[in-house]
DOLOPA-982857 format. One record per residue: residue number from 1; x, y, z of N, C-alpha, C, CB in turn. Coordinates in pm, whole numbers, plus 32768, in hexadecimal, padded with zeros to 4 digits. Glycine has a CB too. Example, Ala and Ser with C-alpha at 12.3 -4.5 7.8 and 13.67 -1.06 7.14 Angstrom:
DOLOPA-982857
{1 {8527 7DC7 830C} {84CE 7E3E 830C} {8528 7EB6 830C} {846B 7E41 8389}}
{2 {8505 7F1F 82C4} {8557 7F96 82CA} {850A 8003 8313} {8580 7FC4 823C}}
end
This chain:
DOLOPA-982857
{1 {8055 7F8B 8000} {8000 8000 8000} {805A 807C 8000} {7F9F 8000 807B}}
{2 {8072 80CF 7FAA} {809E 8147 7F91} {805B 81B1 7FF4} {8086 8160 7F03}}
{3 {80B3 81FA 8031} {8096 826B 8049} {80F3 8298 80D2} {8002 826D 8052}}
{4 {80DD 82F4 8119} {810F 82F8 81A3} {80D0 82C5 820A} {8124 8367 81C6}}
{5 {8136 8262 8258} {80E6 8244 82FE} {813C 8264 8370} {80BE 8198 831D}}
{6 {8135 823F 83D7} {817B 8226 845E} {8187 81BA 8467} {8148 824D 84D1}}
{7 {81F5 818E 8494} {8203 80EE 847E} {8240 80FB 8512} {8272 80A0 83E7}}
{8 {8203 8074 8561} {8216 804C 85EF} {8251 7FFB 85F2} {81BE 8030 8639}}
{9 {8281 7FC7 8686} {82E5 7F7B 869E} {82E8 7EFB 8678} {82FA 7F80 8709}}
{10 {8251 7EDE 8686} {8200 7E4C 866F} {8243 7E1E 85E4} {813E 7E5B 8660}}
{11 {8238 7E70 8553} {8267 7E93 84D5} {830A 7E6C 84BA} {824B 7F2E 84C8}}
{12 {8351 7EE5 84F6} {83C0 7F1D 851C} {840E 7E5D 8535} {83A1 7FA3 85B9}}
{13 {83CE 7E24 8580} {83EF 7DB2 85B7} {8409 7D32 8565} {8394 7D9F 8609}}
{14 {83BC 7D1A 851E} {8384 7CDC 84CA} {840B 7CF2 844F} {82E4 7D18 84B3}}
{15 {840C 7D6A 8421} {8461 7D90 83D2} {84F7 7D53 83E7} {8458 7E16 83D8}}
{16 {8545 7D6A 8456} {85B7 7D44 84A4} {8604 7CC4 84AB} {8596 7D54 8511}}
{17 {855E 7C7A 84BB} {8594 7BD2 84FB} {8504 7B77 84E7} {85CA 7BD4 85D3}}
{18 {8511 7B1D 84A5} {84CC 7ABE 8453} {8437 7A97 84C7} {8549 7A27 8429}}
{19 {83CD 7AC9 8496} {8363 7AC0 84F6} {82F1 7AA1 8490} {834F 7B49 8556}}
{20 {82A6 7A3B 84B5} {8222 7A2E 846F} {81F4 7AF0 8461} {81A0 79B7 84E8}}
{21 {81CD 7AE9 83EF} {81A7 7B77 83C1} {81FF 7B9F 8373} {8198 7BDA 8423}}
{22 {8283 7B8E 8379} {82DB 7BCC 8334} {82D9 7BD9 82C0} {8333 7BAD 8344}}
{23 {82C2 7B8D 8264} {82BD 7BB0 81DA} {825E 7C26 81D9} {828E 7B38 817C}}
{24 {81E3 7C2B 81E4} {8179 7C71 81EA} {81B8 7D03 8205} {8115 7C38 8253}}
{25 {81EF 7CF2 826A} {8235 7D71 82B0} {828B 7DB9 8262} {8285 7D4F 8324}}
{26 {82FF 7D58 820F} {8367 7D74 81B1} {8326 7DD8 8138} {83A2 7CE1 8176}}
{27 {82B3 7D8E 80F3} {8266 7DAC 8089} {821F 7E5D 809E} {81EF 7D28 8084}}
{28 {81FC 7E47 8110} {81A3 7ED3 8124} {81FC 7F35 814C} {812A 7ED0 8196}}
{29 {8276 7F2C 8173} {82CB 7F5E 8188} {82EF 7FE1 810D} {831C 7EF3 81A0}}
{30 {8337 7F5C 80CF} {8386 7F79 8038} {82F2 7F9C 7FE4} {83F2 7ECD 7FE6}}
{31 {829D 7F9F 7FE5} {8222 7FEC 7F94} {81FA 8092 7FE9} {817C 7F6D 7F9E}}
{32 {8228 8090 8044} {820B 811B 8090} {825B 817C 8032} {8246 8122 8140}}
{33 {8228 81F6 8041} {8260 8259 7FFF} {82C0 829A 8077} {81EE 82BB 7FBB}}
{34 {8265 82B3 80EF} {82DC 82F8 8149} {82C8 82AA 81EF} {82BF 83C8 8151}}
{35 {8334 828D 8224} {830F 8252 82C4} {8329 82BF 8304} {8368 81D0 830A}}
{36 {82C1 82AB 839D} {8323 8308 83FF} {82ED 8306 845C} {8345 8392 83E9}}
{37 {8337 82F4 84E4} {8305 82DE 8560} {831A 8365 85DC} {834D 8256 8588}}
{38 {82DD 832C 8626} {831B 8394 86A2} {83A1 8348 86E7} {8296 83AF 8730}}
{39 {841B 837F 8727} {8477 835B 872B} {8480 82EA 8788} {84B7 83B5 8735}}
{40 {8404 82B3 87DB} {83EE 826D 8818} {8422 81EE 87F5} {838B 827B 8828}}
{41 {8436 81B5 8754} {8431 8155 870C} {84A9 8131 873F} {8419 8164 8683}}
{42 {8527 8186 8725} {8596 8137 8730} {85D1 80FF 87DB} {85FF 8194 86E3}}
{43 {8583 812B 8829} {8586 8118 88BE} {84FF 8068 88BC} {8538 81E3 8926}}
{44 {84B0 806E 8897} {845F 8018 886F} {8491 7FB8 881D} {8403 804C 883E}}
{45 {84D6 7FC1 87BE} {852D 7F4E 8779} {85AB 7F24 87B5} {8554 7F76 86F2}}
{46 {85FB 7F84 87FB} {8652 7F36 883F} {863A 7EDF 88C2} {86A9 7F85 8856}}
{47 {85BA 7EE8 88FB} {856C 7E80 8959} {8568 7E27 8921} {84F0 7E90 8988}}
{48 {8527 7DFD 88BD} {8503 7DBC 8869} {854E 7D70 8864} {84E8 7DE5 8811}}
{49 {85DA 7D93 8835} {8643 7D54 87F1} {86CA 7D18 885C} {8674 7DC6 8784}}
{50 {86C3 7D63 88E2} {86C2 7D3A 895D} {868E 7CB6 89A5} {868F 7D91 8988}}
{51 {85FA 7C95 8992} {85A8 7C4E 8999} {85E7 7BD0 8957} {8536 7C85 896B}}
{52 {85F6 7BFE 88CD} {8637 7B73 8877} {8686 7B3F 888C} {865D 7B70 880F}}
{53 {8704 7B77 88B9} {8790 7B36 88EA} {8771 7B19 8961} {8814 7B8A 88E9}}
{54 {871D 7B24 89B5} {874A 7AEB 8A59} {86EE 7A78 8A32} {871C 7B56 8B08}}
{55 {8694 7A5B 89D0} {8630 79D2 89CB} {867E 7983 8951} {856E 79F9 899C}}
{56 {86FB 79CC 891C} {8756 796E 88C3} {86D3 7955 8860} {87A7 78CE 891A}}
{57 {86B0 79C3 8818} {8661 79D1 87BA} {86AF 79ED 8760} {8603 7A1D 87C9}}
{58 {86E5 7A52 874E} {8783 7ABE 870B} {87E8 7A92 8763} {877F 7B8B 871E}}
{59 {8834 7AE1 86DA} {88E4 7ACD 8743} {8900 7B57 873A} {898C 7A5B 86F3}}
{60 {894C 7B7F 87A0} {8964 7C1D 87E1} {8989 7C49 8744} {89FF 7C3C 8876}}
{61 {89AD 7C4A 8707} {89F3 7C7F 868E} {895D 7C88 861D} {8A87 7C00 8654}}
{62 {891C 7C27 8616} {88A2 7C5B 85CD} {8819 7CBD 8616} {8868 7BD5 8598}}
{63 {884B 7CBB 86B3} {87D0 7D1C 86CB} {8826 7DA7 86D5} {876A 7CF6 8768}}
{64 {88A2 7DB5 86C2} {88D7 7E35 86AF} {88D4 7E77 8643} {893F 7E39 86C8}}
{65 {88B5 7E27 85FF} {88B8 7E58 852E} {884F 7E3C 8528} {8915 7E02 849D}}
{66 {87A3 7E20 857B} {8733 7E35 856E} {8728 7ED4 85C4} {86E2 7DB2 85A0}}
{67 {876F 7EFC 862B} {875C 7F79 8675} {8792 7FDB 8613} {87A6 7F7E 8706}}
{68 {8812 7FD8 85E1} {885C 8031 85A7} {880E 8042 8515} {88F7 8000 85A4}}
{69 {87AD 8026 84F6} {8765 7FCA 8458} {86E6 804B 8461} {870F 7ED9 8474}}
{70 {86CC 8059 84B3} {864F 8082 84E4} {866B 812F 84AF} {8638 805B 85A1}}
{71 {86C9 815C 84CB} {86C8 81C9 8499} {8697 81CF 83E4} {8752 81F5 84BF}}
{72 {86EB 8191 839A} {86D5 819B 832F} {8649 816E 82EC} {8736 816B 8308}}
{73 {85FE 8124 8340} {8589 80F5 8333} {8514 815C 8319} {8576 80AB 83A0}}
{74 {855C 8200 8370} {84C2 8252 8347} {8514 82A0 830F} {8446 829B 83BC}}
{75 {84A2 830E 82E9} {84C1 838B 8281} {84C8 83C4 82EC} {845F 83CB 8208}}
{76 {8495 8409 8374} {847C 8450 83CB} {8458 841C 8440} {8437 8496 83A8}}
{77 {8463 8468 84B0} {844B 844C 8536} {842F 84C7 8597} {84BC 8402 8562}}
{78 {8380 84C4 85E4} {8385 8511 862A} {83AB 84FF 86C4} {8327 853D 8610}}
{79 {83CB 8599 86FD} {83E7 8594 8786} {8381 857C 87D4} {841C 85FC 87AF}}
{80 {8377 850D 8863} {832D 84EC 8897} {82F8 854A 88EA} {834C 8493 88BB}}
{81 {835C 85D3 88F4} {832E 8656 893E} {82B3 8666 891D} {8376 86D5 891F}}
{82 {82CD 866F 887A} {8249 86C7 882B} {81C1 865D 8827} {827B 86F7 8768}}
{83 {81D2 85EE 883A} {812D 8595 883C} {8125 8580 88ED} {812F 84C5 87CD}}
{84 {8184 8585 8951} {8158 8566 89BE} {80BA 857E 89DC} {81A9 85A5 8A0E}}
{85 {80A0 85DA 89C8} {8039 8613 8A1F} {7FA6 85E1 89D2} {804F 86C6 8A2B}}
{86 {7FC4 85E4 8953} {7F31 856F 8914} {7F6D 850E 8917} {7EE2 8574 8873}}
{87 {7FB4 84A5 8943} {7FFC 8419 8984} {7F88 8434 89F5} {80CB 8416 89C1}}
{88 {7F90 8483 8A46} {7F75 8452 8ABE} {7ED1 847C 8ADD} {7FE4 848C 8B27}}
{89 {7ECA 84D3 8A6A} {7E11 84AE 8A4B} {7DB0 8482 8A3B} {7DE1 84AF 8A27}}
{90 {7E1F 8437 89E2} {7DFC 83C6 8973} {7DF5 8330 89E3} {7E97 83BC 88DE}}
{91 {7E46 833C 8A46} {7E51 82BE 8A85} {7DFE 82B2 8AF5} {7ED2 82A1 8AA9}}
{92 {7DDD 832E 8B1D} {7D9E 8379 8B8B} {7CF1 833E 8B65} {7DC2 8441 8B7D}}
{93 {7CF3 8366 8B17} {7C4F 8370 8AAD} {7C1B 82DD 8AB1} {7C68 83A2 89E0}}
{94 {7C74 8294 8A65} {7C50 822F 8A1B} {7CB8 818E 8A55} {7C6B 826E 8972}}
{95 {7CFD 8196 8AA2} {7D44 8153 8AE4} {7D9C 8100 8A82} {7CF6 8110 8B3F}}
{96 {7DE9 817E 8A2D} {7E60 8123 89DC} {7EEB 812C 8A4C} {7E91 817A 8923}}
{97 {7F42 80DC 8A36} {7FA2 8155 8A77} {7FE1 8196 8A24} {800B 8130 8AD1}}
{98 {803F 81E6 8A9B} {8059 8277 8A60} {80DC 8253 89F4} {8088 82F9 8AEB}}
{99 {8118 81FA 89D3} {8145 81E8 896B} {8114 81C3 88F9} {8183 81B7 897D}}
{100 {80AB 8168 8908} {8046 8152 8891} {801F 81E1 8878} {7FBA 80EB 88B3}}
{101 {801B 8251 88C1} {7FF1 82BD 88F2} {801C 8313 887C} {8024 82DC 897D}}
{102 {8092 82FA 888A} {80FB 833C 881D} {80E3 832D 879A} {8180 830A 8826}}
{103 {80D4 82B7 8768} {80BA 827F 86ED} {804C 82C0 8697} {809B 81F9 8703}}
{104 {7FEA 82A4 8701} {7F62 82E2 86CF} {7F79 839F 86A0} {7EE2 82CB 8769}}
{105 {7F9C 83E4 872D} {7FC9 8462 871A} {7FE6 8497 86B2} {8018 8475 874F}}
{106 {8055 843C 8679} {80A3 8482 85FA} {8056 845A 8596} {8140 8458 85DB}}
{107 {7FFD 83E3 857C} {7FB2 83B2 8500} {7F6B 842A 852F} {7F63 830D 84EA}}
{108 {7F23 844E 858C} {7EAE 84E3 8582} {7EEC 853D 8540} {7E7F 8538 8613}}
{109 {7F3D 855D 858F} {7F9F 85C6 854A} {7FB3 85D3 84B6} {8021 85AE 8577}}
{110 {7FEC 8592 848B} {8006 856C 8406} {7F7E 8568 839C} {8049 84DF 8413}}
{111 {7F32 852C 83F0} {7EC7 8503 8361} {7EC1 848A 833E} {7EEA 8540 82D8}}
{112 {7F11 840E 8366} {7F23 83C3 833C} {7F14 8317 8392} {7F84 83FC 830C}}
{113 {7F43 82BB 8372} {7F0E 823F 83F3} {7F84 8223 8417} {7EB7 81A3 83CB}}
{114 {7F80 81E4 8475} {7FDC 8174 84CB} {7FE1 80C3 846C} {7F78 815E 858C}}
{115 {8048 8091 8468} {803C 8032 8408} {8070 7FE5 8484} {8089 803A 836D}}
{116 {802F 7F91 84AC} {806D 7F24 8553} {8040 7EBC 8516} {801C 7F33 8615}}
{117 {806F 7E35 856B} {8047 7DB0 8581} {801A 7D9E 85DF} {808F 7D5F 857A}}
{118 {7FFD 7DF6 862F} {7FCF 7DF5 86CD} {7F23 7DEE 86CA} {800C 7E96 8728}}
{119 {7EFB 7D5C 86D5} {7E5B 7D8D 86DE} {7DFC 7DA5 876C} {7E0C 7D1A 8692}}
{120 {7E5C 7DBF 879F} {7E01 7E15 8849} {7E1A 7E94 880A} {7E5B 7E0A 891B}}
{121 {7E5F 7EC4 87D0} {7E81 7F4D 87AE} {7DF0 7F5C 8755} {7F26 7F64 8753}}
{122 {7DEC 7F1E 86FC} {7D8D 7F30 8678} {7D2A 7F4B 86D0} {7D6F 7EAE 8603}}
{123 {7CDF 7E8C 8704} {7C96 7E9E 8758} {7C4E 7F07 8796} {7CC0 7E79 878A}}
{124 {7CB1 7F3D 8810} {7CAF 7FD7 883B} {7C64 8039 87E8} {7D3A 800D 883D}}
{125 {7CDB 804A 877C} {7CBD 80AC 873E} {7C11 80BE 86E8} {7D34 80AA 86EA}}
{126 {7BD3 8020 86D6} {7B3E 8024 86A6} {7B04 8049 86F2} {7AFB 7FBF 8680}}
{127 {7B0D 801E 8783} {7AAE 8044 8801} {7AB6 80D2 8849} {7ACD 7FDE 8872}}
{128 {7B14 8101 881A} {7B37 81A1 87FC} {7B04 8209 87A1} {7BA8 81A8 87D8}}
{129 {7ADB 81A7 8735} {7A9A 8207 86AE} {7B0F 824A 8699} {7A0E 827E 86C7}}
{130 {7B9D 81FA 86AA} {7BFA 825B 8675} {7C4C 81FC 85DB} {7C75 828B 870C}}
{131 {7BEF 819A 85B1} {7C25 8138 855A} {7C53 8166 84E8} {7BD3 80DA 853E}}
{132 {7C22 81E9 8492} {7C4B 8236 844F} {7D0A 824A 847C} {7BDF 82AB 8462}}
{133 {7D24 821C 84C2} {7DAA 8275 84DD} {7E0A 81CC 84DF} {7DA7 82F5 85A1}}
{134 {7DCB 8152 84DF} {7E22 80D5 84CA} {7DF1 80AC 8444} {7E12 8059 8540}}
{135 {7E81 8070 841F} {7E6E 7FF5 83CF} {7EAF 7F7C 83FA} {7E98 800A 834E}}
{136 {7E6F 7F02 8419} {7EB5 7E91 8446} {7EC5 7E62 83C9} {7E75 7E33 84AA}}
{137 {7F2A 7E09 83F2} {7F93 7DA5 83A1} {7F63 7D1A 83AD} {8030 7DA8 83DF}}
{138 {7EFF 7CFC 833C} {7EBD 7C89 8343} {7F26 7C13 8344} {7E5A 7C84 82D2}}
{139 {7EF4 7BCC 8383} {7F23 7B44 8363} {7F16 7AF4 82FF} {7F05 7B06 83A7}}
end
């Protein structure tokens, strides 16, 4: 699907290190016209990738070139300064958290959706009437 999204960690993840979804993930990726997250992502992917090496999922050397990867992955990145406060509206309101918080923020912001694999997020986001602002990553 062409166009601009926010792409989350759920995504972001997928991309890195071989996960059911991944192709899917790869594809919508490389069809986007522009990515871009709030800077949250690369603090969120290096958990992630953290996660992998202590469960001997990855080896320290591939979740470092999935962290260091991540930059080049978007066109842009906003400061979490500037969405804090609809983060915590948004989570306040509708009981995302305030990092899902973020995600959403900047898709408002922007005009544009959140592209996740996360379906409590989606979820959420229908029972929110905020579904306009996701696109999940079908299976």
């Amino acid at each position: 699907m062409s166009g601009s999204f926010v792409i989350d960690a759920s995504v972001a993840a997928k991309l890195h290190f071989l996960e059911e979804g991944s192709g899917r993930a790869a594809a919508f990726v490389e069809d986007a016209d522009r990515l871009i997250a709030p800077d949250l992502l690369h603090i969120e992917v290096a958990s992630i990738a953290a996660k992998k090496v202590r469960r001997a999922i990855a080896s320290p050397d591939r979740a470092r070139l999935a962290v260091s990867a991540t930059t080049q992955l978007l066109d842009a990145t906003a400061s979490l300064s500037d969405l804090a406060m609809r983060a915590f509206e948004l989570a306040a309101a509708h009981g995302f958290s305030a990092y899902d918080g973020a995600y959403l923020a900047l898709a408002e912001m922007e005009d544009i959706q959140v592209v996740t694999a996360d379906r409590k997020l989606a979820r959420r986001a229908a029972e929110s009437r905020l579904s306009h602002l996701v696109h999940l990553l079908e299976d």
